[in-house]
CHARMM internal coordinates of N, CA and C (Angstrom, degrees):
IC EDIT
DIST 1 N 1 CA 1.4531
DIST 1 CA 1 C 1.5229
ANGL 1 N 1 CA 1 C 111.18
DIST 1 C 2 N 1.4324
ANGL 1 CA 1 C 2 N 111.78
DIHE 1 N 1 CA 1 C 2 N -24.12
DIST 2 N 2 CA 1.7043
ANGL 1 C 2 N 2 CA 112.12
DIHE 1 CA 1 C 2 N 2 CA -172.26
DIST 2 CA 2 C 1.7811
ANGL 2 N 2 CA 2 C 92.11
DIHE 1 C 2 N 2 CA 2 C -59.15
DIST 2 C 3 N 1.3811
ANGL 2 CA 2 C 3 N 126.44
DIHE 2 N 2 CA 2 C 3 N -61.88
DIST 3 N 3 CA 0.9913
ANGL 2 C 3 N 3 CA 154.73
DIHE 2 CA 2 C 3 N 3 CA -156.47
DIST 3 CA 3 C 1.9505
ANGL 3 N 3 CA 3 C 100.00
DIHE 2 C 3 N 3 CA 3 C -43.38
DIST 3 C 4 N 1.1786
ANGL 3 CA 3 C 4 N 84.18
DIHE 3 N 3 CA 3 C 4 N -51.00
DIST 4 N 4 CA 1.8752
ANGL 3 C 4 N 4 CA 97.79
DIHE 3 CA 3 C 4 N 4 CA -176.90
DIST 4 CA 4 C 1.4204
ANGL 4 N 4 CA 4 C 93.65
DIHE 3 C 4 N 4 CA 4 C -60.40
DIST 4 C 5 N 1.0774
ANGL 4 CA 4 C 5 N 109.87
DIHE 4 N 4 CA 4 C 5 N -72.15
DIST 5 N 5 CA 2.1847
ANGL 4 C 5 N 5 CA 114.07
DIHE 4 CA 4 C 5 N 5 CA 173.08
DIST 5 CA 5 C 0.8562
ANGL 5 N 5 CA 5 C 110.12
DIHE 4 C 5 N 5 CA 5 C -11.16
DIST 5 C 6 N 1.2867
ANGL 5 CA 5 C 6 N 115.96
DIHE 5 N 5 CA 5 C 6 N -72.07
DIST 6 N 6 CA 1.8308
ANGL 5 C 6 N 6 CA 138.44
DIHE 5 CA 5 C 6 N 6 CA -166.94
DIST 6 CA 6 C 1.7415
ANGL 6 N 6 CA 6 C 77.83
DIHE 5 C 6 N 6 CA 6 C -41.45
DIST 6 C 7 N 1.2016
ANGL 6 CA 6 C 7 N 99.58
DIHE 6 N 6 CA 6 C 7 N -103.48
DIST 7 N 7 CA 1.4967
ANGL 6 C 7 N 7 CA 120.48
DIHE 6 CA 6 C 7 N 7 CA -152.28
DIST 7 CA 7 C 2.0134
ANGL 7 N 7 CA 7 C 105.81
DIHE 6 C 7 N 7 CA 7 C -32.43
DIST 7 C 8 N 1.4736
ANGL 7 CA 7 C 8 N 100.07
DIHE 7 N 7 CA 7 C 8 N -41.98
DIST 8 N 8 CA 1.3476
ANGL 7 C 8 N 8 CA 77.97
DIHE 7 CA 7 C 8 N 8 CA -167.24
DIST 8 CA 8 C 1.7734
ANGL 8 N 8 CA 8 C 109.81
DIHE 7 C 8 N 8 CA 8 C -70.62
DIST 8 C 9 N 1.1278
ANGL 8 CA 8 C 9 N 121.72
DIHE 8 N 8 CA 8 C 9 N -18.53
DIST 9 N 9 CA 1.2122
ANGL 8 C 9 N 9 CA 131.34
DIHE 8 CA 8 C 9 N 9 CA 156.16
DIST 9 CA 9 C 1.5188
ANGL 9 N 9 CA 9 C 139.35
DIHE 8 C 9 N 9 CA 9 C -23.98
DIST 9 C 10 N 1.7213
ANGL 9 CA 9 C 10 N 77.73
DIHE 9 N 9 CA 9 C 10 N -64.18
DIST 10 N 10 CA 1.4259
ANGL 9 C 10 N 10 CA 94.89
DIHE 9 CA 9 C 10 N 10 CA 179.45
DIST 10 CA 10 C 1.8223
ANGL 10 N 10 CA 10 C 114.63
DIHE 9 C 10 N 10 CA 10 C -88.51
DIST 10 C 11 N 1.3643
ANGL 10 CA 10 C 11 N 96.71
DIHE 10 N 10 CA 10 C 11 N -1.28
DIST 11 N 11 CA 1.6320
ANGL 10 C 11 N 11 CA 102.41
DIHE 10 CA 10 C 11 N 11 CA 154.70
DIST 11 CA 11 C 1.0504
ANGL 11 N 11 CA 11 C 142.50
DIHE 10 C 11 N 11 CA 11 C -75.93
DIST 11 C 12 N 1.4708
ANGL 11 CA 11 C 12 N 98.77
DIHE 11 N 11 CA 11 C 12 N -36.29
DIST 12 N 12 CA 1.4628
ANGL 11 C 12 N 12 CA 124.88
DIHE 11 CA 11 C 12 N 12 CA 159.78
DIST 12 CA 12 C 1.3736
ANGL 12 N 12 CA 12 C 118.97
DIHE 11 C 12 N 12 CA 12 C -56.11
DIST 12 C 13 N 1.3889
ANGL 12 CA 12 C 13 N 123.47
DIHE 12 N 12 CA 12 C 13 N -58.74
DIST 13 N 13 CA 1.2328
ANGL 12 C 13 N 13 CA 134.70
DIHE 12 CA 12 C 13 N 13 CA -164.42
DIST 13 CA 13 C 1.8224
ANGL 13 N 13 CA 13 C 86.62
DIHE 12 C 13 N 13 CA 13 C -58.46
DIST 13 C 14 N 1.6122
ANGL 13 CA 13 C 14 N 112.25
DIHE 13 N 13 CA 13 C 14 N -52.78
DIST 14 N 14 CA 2.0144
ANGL 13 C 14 N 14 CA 106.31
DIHE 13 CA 13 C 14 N 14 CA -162.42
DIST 14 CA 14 C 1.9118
ANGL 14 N 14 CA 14 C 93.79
DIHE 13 C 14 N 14 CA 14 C -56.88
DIST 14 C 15 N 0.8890
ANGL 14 CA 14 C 15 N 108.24
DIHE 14 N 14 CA 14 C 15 N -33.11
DIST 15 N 15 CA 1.7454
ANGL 14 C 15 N 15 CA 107.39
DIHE 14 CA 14 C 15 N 15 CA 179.22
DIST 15 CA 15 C 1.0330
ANGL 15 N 15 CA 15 C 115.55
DIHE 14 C 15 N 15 CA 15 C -66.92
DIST 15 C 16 N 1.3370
ANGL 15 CA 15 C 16 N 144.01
DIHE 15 N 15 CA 15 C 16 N -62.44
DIST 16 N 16 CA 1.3160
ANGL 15 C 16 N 16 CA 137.98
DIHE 15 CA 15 C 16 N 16 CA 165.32
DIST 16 CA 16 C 1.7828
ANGL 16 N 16 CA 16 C 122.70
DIHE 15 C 16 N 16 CA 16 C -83.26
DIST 16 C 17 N 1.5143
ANGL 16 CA 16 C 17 N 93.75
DIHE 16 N 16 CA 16 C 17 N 18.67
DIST 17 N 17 CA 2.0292
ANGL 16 C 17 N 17 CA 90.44
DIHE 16 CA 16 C 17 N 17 CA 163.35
DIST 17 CA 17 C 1.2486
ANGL 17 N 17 CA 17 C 99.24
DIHE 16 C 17 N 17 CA 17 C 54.26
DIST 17 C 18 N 1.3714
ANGL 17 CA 17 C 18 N 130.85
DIHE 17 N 17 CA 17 C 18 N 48.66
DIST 18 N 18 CA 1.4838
ANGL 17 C 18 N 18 CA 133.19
DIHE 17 CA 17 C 18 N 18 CA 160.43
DIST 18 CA 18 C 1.5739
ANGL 18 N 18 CA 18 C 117.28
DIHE 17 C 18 N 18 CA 18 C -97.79
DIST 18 C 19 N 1.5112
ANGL 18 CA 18 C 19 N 104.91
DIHE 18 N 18 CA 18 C 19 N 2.42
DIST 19 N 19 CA 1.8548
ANGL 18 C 19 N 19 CA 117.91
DIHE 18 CA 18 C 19 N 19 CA 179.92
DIST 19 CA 19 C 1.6669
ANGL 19 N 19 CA 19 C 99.46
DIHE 18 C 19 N 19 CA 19 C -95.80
DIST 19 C 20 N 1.2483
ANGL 19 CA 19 C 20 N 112.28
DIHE 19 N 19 CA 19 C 20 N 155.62
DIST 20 N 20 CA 1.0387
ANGL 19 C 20 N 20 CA 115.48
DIHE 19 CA 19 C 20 N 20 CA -179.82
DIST 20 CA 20 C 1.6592
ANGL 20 N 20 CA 20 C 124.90
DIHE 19 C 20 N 20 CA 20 C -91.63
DIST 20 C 21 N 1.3216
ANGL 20 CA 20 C 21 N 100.64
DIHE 20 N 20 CA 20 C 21 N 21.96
DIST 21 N 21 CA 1.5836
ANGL 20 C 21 N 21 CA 131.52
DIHE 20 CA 20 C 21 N 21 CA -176.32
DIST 21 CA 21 C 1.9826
ANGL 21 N 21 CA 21 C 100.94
DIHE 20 C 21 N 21 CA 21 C -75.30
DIST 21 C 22 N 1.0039
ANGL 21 CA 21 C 22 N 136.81
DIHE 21 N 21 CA 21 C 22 N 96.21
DIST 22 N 22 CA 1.7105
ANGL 21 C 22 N 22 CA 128.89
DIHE 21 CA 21 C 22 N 22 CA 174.80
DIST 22 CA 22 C 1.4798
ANGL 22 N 22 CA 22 C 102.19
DIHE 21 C 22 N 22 CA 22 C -102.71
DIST 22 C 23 N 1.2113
ANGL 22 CA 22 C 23 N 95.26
DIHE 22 N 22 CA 22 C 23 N 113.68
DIST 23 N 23 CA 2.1459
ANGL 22 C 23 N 23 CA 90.13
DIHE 22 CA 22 C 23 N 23 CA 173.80
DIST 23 CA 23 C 1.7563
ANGL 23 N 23 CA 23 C 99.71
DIHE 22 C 23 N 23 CA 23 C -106.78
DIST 23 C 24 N 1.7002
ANGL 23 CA 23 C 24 N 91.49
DIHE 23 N 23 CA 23 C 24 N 130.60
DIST 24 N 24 CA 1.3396
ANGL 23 C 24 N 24 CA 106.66
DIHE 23 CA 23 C 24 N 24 CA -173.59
DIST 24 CA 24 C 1.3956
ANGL 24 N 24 CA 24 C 96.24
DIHE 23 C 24 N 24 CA 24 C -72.72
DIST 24 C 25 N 1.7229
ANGL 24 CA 24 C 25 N 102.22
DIHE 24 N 24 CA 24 C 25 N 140.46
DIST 25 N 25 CA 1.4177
ANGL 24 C 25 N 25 CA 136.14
DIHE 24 CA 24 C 25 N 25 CA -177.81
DIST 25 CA 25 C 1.7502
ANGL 25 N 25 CA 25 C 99.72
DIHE 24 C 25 N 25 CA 25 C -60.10
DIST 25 C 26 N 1.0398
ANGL 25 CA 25 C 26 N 117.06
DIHE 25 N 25 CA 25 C 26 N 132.09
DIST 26 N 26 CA 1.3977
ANGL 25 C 26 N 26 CA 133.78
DIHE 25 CA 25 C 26 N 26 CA 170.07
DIST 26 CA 26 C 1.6507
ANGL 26 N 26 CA 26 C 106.36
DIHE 25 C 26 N 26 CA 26 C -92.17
DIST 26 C 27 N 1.9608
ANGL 26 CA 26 C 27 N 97.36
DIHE 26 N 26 CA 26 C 27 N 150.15
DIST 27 N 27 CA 1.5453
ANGL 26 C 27 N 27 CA 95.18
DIHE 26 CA 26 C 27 N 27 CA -163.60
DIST 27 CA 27 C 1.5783
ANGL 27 N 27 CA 27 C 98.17
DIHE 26 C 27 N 27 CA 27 C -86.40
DIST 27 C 28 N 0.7932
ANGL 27 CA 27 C 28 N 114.89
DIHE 27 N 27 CA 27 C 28 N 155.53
DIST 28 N 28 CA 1.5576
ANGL 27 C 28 N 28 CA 117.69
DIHE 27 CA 27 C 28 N 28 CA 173.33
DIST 28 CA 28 C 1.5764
ANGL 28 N 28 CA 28 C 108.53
DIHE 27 C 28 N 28 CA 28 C -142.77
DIST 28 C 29 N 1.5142
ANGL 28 CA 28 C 29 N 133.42
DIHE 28 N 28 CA 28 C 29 N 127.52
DIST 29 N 29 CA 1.1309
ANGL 28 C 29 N 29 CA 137.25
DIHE 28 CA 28 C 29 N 29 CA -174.02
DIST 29 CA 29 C 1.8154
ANGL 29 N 29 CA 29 C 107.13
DIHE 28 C 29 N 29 CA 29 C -66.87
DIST 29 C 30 N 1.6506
ANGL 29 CA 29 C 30 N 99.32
DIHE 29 N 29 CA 29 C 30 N -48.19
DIST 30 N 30 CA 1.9767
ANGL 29 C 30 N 30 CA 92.04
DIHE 29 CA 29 C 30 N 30 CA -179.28
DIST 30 CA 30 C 1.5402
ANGL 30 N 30 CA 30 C 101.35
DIHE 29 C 30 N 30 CA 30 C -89.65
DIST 30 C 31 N 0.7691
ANGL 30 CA 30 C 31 N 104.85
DIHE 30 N 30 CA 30 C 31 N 170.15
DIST 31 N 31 CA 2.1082
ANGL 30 C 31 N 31 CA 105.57
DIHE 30 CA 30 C 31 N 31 CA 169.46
DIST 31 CA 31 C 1.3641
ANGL 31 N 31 CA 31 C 117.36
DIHE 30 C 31 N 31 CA 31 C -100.60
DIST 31 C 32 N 1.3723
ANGL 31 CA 31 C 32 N 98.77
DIHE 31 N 31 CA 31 C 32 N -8.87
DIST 32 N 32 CA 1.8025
ANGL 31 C 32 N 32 CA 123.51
DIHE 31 CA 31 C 32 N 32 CA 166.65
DIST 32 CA 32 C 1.6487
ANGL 32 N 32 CA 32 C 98.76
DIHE 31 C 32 N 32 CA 32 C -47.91
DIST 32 C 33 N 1.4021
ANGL 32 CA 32 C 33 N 96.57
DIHE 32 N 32 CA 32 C 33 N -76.17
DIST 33 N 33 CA 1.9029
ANGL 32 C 33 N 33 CA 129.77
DIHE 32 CA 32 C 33 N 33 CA 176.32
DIST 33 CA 33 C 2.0597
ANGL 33 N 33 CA 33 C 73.43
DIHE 32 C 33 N 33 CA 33 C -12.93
DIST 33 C 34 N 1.4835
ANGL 33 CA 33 C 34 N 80.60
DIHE 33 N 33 CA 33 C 34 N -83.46
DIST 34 N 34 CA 1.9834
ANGL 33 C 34 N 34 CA 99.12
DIHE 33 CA 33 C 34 N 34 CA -145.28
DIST 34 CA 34 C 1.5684
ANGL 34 N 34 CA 34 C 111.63
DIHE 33 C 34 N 34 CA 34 C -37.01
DIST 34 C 35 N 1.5484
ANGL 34 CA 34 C 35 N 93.98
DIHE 34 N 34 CA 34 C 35 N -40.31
DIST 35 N 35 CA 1.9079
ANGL 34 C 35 N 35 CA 102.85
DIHE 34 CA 34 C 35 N 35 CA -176.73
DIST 35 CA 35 C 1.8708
ANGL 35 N 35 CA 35 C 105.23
DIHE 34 C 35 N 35 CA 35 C -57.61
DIST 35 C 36 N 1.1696
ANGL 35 CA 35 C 36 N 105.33
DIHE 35 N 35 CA 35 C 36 N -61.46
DIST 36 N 36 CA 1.6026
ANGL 35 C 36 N 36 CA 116.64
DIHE 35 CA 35 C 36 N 36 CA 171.86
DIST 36 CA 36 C 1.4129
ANGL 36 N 36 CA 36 C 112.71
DIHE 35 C 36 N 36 CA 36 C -39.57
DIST 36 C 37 N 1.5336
ANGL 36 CA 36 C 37 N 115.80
DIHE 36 N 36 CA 36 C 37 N -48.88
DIST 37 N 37 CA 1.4899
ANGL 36 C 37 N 37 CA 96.47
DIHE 36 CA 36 C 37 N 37 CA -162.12
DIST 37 CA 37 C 1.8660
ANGL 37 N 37 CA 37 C 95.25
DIHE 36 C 37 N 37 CA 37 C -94.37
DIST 37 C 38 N 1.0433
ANGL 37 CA 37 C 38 N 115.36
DIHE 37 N 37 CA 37 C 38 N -17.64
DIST 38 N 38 CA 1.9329
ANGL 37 C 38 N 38 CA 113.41
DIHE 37 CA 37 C 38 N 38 CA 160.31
DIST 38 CA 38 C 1.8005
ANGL 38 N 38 CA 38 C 112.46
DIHE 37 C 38 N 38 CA 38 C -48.78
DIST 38 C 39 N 1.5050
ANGL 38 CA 38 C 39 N 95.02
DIHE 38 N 38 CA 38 C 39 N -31.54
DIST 39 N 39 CA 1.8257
ANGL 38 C 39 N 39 CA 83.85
DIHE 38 CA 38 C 39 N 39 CA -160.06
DIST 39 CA 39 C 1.2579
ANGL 39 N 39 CA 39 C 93.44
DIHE 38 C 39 N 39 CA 39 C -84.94
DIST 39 C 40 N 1.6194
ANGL 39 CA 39 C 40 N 121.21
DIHE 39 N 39 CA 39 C 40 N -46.06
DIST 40 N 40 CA 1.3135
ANGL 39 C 40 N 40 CA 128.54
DIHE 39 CA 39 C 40 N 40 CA -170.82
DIST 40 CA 40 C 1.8932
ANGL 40 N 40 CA 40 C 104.65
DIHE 39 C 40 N 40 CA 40 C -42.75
DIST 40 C 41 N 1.4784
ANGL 40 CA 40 C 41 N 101.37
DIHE 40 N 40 CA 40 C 41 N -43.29
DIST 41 N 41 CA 1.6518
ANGL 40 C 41 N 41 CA 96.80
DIHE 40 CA 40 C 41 N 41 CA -161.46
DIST 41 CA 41 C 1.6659
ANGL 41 N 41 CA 41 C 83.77
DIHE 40 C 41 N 41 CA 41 C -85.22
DIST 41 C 42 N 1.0602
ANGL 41 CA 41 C 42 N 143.74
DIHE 41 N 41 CA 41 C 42 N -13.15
DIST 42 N 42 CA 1.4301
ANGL 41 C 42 N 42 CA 129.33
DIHE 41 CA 41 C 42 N 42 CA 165.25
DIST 42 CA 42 C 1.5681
ANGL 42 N 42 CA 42 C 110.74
DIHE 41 C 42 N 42 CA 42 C -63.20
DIST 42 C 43 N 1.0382
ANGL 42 CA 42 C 43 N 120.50
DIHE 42 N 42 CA 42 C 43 N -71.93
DIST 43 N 43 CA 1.3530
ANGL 42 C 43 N 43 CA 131.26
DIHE 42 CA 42 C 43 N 43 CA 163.67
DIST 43 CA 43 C 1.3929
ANGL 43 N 43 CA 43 C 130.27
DIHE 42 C 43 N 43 CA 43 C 3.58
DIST 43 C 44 N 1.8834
ANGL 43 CA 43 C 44 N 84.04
DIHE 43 N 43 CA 43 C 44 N -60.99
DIST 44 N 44 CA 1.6702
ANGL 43 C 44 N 44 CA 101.99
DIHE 43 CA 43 C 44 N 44 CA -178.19
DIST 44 CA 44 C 1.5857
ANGL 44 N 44 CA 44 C 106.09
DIHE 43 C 44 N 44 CA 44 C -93.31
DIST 44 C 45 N 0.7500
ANGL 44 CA 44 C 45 N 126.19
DIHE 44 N 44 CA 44 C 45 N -4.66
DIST 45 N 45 CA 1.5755
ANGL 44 C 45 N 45 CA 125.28
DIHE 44 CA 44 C 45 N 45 CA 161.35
DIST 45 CA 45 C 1.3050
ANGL 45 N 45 CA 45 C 116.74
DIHE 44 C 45 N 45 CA 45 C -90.70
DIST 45 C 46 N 1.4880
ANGL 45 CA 45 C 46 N 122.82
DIHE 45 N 45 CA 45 C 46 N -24.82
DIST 46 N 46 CA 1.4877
ANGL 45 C 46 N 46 CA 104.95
DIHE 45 CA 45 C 46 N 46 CA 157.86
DIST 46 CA 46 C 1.6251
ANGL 46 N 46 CA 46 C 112.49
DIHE 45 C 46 N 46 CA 46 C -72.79
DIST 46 C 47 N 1.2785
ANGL 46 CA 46 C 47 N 120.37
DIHE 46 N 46 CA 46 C 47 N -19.61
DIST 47 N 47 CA 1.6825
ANGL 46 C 47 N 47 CA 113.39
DIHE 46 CA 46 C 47 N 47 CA -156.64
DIST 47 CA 47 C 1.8025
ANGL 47 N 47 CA 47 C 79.38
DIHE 46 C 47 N 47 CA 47 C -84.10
DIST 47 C 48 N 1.2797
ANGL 47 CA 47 C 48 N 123.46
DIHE 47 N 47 CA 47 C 48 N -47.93
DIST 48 N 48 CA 1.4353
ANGL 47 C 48 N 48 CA 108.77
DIHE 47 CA 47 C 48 N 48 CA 175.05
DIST 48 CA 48 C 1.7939
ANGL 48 N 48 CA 48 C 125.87
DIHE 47 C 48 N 48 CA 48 C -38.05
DIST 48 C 49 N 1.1671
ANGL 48 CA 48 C 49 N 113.13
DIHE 48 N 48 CA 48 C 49 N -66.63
DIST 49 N 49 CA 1.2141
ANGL 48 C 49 N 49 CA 110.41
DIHE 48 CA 48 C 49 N 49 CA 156.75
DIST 49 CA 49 C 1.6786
ANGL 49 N 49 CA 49 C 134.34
DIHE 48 C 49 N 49 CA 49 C -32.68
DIST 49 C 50 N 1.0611
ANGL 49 CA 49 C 50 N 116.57
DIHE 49 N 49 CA 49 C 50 N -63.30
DIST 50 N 50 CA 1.1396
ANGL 49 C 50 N 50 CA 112.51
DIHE 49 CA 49 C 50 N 50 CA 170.81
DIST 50 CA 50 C 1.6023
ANGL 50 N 50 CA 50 C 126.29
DIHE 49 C 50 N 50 CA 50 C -62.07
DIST 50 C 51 N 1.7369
ANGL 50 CA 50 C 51 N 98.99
DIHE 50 N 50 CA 50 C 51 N -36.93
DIST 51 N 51 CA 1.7176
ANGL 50 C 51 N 51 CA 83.44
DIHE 50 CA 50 C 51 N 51 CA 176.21
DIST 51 CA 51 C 1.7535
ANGL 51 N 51 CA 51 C 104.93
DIHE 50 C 51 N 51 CA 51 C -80.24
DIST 51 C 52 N 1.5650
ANGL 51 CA 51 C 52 N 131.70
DIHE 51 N 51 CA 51 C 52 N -7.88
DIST 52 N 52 CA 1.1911
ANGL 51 C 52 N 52 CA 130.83
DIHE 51 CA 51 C 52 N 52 CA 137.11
DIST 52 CA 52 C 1.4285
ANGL 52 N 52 CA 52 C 112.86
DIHE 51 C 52 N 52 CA 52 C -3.27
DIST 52 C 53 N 1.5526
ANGL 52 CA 52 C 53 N 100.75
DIHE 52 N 52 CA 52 C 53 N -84.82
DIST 53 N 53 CA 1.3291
ANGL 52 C 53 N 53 CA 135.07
DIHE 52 CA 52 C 53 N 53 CA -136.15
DIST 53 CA 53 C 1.6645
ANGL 53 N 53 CA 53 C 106.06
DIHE 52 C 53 N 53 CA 53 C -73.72
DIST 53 C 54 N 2.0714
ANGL 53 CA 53 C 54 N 101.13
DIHE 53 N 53 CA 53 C 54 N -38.50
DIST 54 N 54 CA 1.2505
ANGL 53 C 54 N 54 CA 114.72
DIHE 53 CA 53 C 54 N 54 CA -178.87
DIST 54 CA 54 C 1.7666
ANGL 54 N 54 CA 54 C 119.72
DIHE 53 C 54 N 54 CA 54 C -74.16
DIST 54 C 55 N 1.6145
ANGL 54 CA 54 C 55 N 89.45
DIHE 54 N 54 CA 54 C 55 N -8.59
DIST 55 N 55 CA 2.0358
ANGL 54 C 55 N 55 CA 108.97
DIHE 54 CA 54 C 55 N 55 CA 174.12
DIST 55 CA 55 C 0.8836
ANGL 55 N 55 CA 55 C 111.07
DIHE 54 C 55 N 55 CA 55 C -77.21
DIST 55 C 56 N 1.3607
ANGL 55 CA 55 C 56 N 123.01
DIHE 55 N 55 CA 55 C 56 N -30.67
DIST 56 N 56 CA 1.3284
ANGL 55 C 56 N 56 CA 122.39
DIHE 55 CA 55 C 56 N 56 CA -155.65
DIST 56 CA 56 C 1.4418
ANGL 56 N 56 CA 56 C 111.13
DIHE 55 C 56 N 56 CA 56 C -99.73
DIST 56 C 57 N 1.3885
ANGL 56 CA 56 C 57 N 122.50
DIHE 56 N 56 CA 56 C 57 N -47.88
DIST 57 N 57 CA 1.5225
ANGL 56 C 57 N 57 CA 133.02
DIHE 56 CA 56 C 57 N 57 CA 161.00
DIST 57 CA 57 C 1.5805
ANGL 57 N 57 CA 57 C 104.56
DIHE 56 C 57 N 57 CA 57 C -58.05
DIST 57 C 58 N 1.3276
ANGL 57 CA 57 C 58 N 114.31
DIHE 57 N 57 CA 57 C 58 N -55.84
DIST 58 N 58 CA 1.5155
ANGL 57 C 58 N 58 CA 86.27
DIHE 57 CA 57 C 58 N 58 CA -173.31
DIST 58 CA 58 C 1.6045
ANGL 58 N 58 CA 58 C 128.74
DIHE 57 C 58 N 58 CA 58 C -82.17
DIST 58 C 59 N 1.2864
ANGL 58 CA 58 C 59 N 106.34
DIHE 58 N 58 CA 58 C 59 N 9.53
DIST 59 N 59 CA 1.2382
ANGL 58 C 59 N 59 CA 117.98
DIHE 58 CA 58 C 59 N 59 CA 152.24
DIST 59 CA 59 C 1.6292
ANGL 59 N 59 CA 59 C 122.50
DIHE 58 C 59 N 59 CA 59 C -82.81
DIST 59 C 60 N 1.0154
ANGL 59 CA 59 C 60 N 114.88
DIHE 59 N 59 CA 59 C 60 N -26.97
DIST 60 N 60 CA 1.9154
ANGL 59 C 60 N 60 CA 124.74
DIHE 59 CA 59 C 60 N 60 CA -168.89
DIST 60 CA 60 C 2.0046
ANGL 60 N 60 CA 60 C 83.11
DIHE 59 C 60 N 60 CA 60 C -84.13
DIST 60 C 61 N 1.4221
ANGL 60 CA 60 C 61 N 124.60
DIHE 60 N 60 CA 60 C 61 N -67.70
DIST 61 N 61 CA 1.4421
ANGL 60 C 61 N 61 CA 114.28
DIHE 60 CA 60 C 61 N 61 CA -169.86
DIST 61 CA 61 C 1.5567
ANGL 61 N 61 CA 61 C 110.11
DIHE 60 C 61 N 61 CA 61 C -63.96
DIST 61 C 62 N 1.2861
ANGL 61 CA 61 C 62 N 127.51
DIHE 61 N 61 CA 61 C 62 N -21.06
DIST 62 N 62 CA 1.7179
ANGL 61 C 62 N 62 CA 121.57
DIHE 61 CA 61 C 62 N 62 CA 166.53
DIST 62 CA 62 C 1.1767
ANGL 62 N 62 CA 62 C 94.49
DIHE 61 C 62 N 62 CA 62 C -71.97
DIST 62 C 63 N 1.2535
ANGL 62 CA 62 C 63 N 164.26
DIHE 62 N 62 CA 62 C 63 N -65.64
DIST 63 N 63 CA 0.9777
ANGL 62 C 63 N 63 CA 149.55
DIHE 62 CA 62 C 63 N 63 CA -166.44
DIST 63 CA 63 C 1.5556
ANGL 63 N 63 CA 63 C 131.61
DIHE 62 C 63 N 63 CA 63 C -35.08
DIST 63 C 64 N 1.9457
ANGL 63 CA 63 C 64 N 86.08
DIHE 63 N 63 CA 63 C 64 N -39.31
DIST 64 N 64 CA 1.9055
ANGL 63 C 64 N 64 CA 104.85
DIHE 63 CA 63 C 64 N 64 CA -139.63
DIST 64 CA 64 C 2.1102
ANGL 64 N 64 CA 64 C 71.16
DIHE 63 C 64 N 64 CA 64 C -102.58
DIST 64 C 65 N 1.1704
ANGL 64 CA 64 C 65 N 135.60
DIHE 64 N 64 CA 64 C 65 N -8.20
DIST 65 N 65 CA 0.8930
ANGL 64 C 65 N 65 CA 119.31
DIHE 64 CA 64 C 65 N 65 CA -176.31
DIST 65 CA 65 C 1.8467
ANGL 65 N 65 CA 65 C 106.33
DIHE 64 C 65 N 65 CA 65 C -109.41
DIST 65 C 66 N 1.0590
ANGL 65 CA 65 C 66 N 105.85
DIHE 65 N 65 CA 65 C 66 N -9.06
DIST 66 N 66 CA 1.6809
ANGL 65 C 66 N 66 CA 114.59
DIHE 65 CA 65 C 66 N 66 CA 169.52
DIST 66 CA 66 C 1.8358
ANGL 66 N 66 CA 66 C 112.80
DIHE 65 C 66 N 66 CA 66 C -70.25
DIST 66 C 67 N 1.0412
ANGL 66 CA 66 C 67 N 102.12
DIHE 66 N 66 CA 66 C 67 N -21.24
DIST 67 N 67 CA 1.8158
ANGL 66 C 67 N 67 CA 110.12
DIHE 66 CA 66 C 67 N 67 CA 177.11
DIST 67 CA 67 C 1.1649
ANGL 67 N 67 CA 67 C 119.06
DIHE 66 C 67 N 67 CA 67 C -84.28
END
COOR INIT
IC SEED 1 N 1 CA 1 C
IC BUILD
């Protein structure tokens, strides 16, 4: 369970920019461009997480149901 913590944590932290990771802003001529390609890379960092999240449980209940 520590392990789940960690991670959901450290998901949190990439969501609210609490890591000390800063990715320099790319130029974009519309601000349309910039909003789109922000959500997109939001997007895909939640779908990371979750299919994370869906590895990890459905590995812990295959397990817990193999005994």
């Amino acid at each position: 369970m520590g392990k789940a913590i960690l991670n959901f944590l450290s998901g949190m932290g990439s969501v609210v920019t609490l890591d000390t990771h800063i990715a320099r802003p790319r130029n974009f001529d519309n601000p349309l461009e910039a909003d789109r390609d922000a959500l997109r890379k939001d997007f895909e960092s939640v779908g990371r997480d979750i299919r994370s999240a869906m590895d990890f449980y459905g590995k812990k209940k295959k397990s817990a149901s193999e005994k």
